[in-house]
N, C-alpha and C positions, 0 to 999 in steps of 0.2 A: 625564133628570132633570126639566126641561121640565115633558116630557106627565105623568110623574108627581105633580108640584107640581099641575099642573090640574086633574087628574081627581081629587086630595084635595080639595081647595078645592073644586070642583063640589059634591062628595060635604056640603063639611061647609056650604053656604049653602044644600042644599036644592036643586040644581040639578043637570041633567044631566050627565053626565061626559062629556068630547070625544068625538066620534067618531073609533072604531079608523082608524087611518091604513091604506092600503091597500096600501103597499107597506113595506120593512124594506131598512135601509143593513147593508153589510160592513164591517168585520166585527161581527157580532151581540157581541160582548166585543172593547173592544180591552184587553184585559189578558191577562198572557203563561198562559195556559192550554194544552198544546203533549199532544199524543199523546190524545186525546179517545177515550174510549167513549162512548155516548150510550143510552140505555133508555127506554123508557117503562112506566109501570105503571101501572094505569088512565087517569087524562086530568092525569097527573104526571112528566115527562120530568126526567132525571137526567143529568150530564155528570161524566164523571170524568176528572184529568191526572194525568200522571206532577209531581213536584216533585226528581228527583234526592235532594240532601243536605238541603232542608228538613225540618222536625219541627214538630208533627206534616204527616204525609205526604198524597199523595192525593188532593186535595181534592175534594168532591163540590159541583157545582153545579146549582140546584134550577129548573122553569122550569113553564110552565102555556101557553105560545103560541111555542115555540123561539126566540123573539126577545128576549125580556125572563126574565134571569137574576137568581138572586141566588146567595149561599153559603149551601150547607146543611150544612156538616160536613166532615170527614177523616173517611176509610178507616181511615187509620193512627194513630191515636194518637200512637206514637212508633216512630220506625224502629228497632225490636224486630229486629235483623236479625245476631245471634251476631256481634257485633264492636265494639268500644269505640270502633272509630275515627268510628263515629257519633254518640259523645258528644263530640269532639274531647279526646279524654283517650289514647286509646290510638295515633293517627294522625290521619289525614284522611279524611274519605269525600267531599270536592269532587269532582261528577259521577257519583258510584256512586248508589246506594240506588234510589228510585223512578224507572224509565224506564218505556217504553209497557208497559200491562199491562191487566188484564181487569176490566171491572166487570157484574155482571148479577143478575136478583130472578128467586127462585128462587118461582114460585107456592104449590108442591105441600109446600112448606114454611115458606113467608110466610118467608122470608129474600133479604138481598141477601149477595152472593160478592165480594170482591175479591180478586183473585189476579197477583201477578208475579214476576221472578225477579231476583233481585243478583248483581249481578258476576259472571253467567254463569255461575252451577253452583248454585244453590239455589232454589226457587221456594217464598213463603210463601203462602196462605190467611189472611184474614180476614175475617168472616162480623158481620151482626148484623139486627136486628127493623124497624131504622131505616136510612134511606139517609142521615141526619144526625147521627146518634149510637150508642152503645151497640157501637161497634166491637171486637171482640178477636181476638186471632191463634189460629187454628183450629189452623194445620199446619205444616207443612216438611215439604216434598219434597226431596229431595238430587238433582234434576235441575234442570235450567234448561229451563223454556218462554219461551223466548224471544222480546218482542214479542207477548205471547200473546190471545186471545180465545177467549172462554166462549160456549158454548151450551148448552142445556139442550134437549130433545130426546125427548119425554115423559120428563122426569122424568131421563133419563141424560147426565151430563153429558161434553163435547167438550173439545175444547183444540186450537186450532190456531192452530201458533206457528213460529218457525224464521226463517232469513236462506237464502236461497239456496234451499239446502233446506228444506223447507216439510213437516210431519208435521202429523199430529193424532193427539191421545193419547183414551184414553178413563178416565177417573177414578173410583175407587171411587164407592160414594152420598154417601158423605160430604165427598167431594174431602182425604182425607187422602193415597192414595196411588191410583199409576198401574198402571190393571190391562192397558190397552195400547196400545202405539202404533209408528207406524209415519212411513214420508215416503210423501207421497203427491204429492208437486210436485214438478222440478226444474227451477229458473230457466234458463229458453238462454241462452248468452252473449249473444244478441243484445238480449240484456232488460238484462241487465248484473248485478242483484242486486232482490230484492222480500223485504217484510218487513212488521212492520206489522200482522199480520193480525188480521182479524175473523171470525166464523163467525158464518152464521146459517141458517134453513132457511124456503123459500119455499115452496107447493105441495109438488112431492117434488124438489124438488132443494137441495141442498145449495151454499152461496155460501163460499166463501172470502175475502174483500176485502183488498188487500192495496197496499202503496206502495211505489214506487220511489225513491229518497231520493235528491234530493229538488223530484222533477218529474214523477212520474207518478203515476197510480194502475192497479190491475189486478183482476182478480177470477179468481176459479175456482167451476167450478160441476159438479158430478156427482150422481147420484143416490142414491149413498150416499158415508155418511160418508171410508169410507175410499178414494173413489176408482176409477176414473180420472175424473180432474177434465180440464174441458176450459177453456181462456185467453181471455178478450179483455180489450183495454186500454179502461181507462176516459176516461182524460184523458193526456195527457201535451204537457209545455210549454206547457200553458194560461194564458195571460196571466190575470194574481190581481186582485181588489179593489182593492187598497190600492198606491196612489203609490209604486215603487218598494220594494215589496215581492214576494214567490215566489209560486210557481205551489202553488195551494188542493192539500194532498194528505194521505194519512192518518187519522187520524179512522173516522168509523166511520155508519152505516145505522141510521135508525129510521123506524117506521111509526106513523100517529100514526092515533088513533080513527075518525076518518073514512075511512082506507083510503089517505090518499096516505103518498109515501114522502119522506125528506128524508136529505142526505149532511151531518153536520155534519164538514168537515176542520180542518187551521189552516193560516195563512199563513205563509212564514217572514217578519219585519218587523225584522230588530235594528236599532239597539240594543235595545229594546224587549222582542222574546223571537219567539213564536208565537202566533198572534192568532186564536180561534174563528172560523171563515166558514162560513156554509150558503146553501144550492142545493137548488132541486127535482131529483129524479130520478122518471124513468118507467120502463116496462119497453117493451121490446119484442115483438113478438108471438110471437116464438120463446122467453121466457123472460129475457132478459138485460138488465139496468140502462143505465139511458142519462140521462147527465147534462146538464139543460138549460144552455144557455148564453146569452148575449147578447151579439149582434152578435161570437159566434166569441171568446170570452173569461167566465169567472166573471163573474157580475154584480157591479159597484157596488150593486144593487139590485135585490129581486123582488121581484109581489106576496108580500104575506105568508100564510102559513099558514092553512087552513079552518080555523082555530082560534077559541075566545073570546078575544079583547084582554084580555091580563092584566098592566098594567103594574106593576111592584114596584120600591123603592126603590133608589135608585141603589148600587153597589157602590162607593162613595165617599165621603164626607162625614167630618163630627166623629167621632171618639170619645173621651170623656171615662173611657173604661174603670169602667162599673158592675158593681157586682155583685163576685165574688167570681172569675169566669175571663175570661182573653181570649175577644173574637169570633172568629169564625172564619176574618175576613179577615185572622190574622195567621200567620206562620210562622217560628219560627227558623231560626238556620243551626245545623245540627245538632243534637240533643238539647239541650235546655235541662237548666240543673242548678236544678229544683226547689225546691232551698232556700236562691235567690239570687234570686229576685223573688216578691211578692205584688202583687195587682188587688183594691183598695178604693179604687172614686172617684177612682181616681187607680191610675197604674202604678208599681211601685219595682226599680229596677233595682239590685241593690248587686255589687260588684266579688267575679266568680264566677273570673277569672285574672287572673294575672300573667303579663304579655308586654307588649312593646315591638310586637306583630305583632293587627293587629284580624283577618286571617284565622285566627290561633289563637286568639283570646278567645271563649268560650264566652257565649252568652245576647246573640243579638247577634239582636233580631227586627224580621224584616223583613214590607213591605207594597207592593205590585203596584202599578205605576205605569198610569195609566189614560194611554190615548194619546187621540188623538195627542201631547199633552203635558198636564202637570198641576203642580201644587205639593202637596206634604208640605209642615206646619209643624207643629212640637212645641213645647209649652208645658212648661220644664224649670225643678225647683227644683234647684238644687246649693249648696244649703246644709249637706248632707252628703256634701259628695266628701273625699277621704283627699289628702294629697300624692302624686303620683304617677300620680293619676287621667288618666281621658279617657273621655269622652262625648260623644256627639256623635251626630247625621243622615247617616249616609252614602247615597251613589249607591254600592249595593254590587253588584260583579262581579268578575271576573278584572283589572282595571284600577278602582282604585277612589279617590274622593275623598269628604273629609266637612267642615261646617263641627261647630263644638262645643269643647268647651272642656278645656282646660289647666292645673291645679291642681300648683303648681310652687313649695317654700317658701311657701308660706302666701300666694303671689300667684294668681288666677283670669286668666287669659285668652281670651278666643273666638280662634279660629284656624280657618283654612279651609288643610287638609291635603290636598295628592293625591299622588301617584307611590307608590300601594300597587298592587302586581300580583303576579301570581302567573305561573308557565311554563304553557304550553300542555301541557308534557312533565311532565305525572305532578301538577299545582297545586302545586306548590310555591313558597314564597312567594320574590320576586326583588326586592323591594322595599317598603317599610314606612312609608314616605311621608316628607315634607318640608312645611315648615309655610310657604307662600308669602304670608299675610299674617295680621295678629293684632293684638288691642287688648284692652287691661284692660278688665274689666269688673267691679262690684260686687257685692255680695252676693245681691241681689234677683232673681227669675223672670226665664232670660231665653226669648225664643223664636228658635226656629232654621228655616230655612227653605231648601226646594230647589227649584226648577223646575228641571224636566226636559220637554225635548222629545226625544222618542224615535221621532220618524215615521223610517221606515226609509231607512237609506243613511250616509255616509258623513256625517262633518260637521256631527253633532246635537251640542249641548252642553247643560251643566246650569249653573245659576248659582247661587251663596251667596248667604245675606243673612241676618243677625240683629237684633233689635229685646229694646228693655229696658221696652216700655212695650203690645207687644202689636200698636201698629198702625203707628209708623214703623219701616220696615226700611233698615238697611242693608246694599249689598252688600260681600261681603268676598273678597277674592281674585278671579281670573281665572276668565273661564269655563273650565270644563271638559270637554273632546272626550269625547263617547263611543264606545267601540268597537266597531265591528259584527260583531267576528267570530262565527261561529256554533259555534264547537269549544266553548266555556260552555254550551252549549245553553241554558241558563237566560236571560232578559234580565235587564237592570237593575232593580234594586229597590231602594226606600228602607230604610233598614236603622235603626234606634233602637240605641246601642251604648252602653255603660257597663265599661271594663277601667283596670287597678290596673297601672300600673311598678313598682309598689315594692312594696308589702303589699297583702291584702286588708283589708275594713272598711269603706270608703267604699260610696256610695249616691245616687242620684240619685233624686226623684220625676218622672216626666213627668203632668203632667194633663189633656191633651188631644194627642190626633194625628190630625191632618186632613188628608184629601188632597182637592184643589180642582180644578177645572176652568176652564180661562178664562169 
């Protein structure tokens, strides 16, 4: 944020802009971005994640020097995926929907493809002109590519995907349907299991990339597509970037204008989530990738990229919500119900369910916690909440807490709530919280407030605190333990909530949500 404030400021007195730093810290995003495709299209590189149950889905991140990201879009619009329990109306889909899946720009037709598969038996297609916009669902296939990655191959496209067993399909022109495929890998026990994969084509051979979950990497390579592939491993147990965080694995291979080559993986970091890291690779003389290291471990640090220095604005800051739609730094939990918030200058949340249960309240949107720690603060009117309401900031996961407020007989209260969790075994919800501290509050704006530290391990916590005047805060309640476990897959996020106990009709305005940095 820094070098970006400088190099404006240079820009707008008339003066030089810094000079490009020469080397680039890991993780190039600490925000939980997990299962990465990575592209380039002319000198415009493009990163794509799985988001699970979020809506809309997919996100696409947009870059000009591999180092310096911003948001350019969703894939998904909405998790369009033949089941209600993605709007949280007909069930749950915690943990279903978007996992690792395939993103790539198709030349020969000026498109880009995204393609993955749910809950293990159906793989969707969607296609558009933009790698930021203009998304729509091409297809359903009633198979599952699982883990999958795209290549295009003059013009024909690939698919190689699978656990264990490891196939590549080959797909109509249109990628509606699979005209063939086969396994062309089987993992040795002494490997244990590979997945993951990615497909691309070098010279004349063909690469498989593939992860061992979740400590290795692997690859395959043969002359044609279908095989026989021959193995070597890429990394494994490789001591990672980040302080008490996992070994860099998964992700995916891009080659950038000048010819070099670069592995973007992610880290595991919870409580936090999966955290983008990149690394030069070379090749070796026989054909095969080889991942540099330092001092026998991923770098904390490489030179950077023979790229132009392109720094762009931080993935953080105010938003006051202009305009008429959310940025794209925001994501629901589940399909949003449409005709329960508008975006004018402000955001309006009004009570979309009835429950006593915030993992079953619908329109609950959240936003990516920047590490190694940060603060979210929301600037809230609740001058239209109903009896029975609740709204509020949460730290939202499988174990969740929220500060925010209490409309109860015509009395308002702030309350800082935790002991909401869900089971490991199937997310069902195991508890609904308990309100461990609370004070009256008046009519008037108030603002709500989280820090969160999320550097990985054990014994990170997040702290409450609410203010009636914008700049003095108080804290409310005890800190709050985060949990690291990784079966969520998702990390922690700041979540914006608004649900009804009693009836619908209430409403909250929020006019500002910022997330900070120390």
């Amino acid at each position: 944020m820094k070098l970006w404030i400088a190099a404006v400021l240079a820009l707008v007195i008339g003066g030089a802009a810094p000079a490009a730093p020469s080397t680039f810290s890991n993780p190039v995003v600490w925000q939980d971005f997990a299962d990465g495709d990575i592209i380039r299209v002319g000198d415009v590189y493009y990163y794509s994640a799985s988001t699970m149950h979020y809506s809309p889905g997919a996100p696409v991140l947009r870059s000009y020097d591999l180092v310096n990201w911003e948001y350019a879009g969703h894939s998904v619009p909405r998790l369009d995926f033949d089941s209600s329990a993605y709007d949280l109306t007909g069930g749950r889909a915690y943990v279903k929907g978007i996992w690792a899946s395939a993103f790539n720009y198709r030349p020969a037709r000026n498109t880009y493809y995204w393609l993955g598969c749910t809950e293990f038996n159906r793989t969707y297609v969607y296609t558009s002109a933009s790698a930021g916009n203009g998304w729509s669902k091409k297809a359903r296939i009633n198979k599952c590519y699982y883990d999958a990655g795209l290549l295009f191959d003059n013009d024909t496209p690939y698919v190689a995907y699978g656990n264990g067993t490891i196939s590549v399909a080959q797909l109509s022109p249109d990628l509606t349907a699979e005209v063939r495929s086969q396994a062309v890998y089987q993992t040795p026990a002494s490997i244990g299991t590979l997945e993951g994969a990615r497909m691309y084509k070098r010279g004349n051979y063909y690469y498989i990339w593939l992860t061992r979950p979740a400590n290795g990497q692997y690859v395959l390579r043969s002359t044609s597509p279908w095989g026989p592939y021959e193995q070597r491993q890429v990394l494994l147990d490789l001591p990672g970037p980040i302080t008490g965080g996992g070994v860099p694995h998964q992700g995916g291979l891009v080659q950038t204008q000048n010819g070099d080559w670069w592995y973007m993986a992610f880290t595991d970091a919870y409580p936090g989530g999966r955290m983008p890291t990149l690394a030069p690779i070379t090749w070796s003389g026989d054909g095969w990738p080889v991942l540099q290291t330092v001092n026998g471990r991923w770098g904390a640090s490489y030179a950077r990229p023979n790229l132009p220095w392109h720094p762009l604005a931080p993935m953080t800051g105010a938003d006051s919500f202009p305009g008429g739609t959310l940025g794209p730094q925001y994501e629901w939990n589940h399909n949003p119900d449409t005709t329960k918030f508008s975006v004018n200058n402000g955001l309006t949340l009004s009570t979309a369910t009835v429950t006593n249960d915030l993992y079953a309240a619908r329109n609950t949107l959240t936003r990516r916690i920047q590490g190694p720690s940060s603060t979210a603060t929301v600037q809230l009117d609740h001058s239209a909440m109903a009896n029975g309401d609740r709204a509020g900031l949460a730290m939202l996961r499988d174990s969740s807490a929220w500060i925010g407020l209490r409309k109860d007989n015509g009395v308002t209260r702030v309350s800082m709530t935790d002991g909401l969790t869900m089971s490991a075994n199937g997310w069902s919800t195991t508890g609904t919280g308990a309100e461990r501290a609370g004070a009256t509050v008046g009519g008037g704006p108030i603002w709500l407030r989280v820090s969160a530290d999320i550097r990985p391990g054990s014994g990170r916590t997040a702290t409450f605190s609410y203010s009636t005047n914008g700049s003095t805060f108080t804290t409310l309640g005890p800190a709050f333990p985060l949990t690291n476990d990784w079966r969520f897959f998702m990390g922690y996020r700041f979540g914006l909530f608004n649900h009804a106990t009693q009836a619908l009709g209430g409403s909250v305005r929020a006019g500002q949500f910022t997330v900070s940095t120390p």
